[in-house]
C-alpha positions in Angstrom: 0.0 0.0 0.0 2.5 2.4 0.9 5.0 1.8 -2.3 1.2 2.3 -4.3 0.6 5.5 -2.9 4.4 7.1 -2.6 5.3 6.4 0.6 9.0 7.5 1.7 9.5 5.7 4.5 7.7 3.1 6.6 7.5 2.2 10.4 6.5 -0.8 11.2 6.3 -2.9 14.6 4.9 -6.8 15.1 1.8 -6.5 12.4 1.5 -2.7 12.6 2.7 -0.3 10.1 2.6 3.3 10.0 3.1 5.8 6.7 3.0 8.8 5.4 2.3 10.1 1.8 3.2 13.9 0.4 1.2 15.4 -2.1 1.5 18.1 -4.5 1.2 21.6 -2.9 2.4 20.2 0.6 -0.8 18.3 1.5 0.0 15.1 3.7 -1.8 11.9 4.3 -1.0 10.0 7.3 -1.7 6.4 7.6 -1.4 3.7 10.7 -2.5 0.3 10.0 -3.3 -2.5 12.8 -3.0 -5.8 11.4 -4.3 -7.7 14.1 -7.4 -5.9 14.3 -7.7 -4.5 10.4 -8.0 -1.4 11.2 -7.4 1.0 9.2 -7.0 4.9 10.4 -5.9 8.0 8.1 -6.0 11.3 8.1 -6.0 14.0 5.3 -4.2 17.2 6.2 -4.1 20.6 3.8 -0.8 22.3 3.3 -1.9 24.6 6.5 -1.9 21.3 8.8 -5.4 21.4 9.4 -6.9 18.0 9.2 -9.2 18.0 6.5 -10.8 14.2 6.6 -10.2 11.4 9.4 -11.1 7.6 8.2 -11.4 5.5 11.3 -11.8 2.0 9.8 -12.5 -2.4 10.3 -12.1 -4.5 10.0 -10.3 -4.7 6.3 -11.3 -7.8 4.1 -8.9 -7.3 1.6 -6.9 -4.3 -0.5 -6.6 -4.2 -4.1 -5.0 -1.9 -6.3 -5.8 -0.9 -10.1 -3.3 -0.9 -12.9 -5.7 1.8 -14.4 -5.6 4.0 -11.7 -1.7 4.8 -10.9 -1.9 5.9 -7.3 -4.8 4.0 -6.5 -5.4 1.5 -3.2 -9.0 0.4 -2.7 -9.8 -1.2 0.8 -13.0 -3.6 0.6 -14.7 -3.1 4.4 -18.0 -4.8 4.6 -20.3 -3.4 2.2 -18.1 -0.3 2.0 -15.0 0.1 -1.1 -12.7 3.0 0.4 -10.3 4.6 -2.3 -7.4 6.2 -1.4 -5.8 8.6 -4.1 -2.4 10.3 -4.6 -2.3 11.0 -8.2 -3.1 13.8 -9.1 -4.2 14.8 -5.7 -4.5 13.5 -2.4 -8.2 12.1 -1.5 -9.9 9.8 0.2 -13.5 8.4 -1.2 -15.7 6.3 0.6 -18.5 4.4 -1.4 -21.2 2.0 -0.8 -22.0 -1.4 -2.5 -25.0 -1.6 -3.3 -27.1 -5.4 -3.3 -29.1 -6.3 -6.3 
């Protein structure tokens, strides 16, 4: 996930894993995964600092990423697909699956 999105560095310790992606115009996303638990946390700062979205999220069924959309990790959380962006622009979009 964090080589997808352009990660710099990693920290990681036991199952969890913490990250943080730079965008364009000094915009940050900051991202700390639990694997025991699947949990999933982020949160979206503009270049001021000021937090601008906070995902608080499990537990993770699975991650995929898209070879048509560079920059691109989807999380799959119940009935809920989570995409995380970093190209062009940091964002995260939460969307629901719908049941025929």
């Amino acid at each position: 996930m964090a080589k997808i999105l352009g990660a710099h560095n990693v920290e990681a310790a036991g199952a969890d894993a913490r990250f943080a992606v730079e965008g364009a115009g000094g915009a940050m996303l900051k991202v700390s995964l639990e694997g025991r638990q699947q949990r999933f946390m982020a949160v979206l700062l503009d270049p001021t600092g000021v937090a601008r979205c906070t995902v608080d999220l499990a537990p993770v069924a699975h991650v995929k990423d898209d070879p048509n959309f560079p920059g691109r990790v989807t999380l799959h959380i119940g009935k809920q697909l989570v995409h995380i962006d970093s190209r062009p622009t940091l964002a995260i979009e939460i969307v629901s699956v719908l049941d025929d």
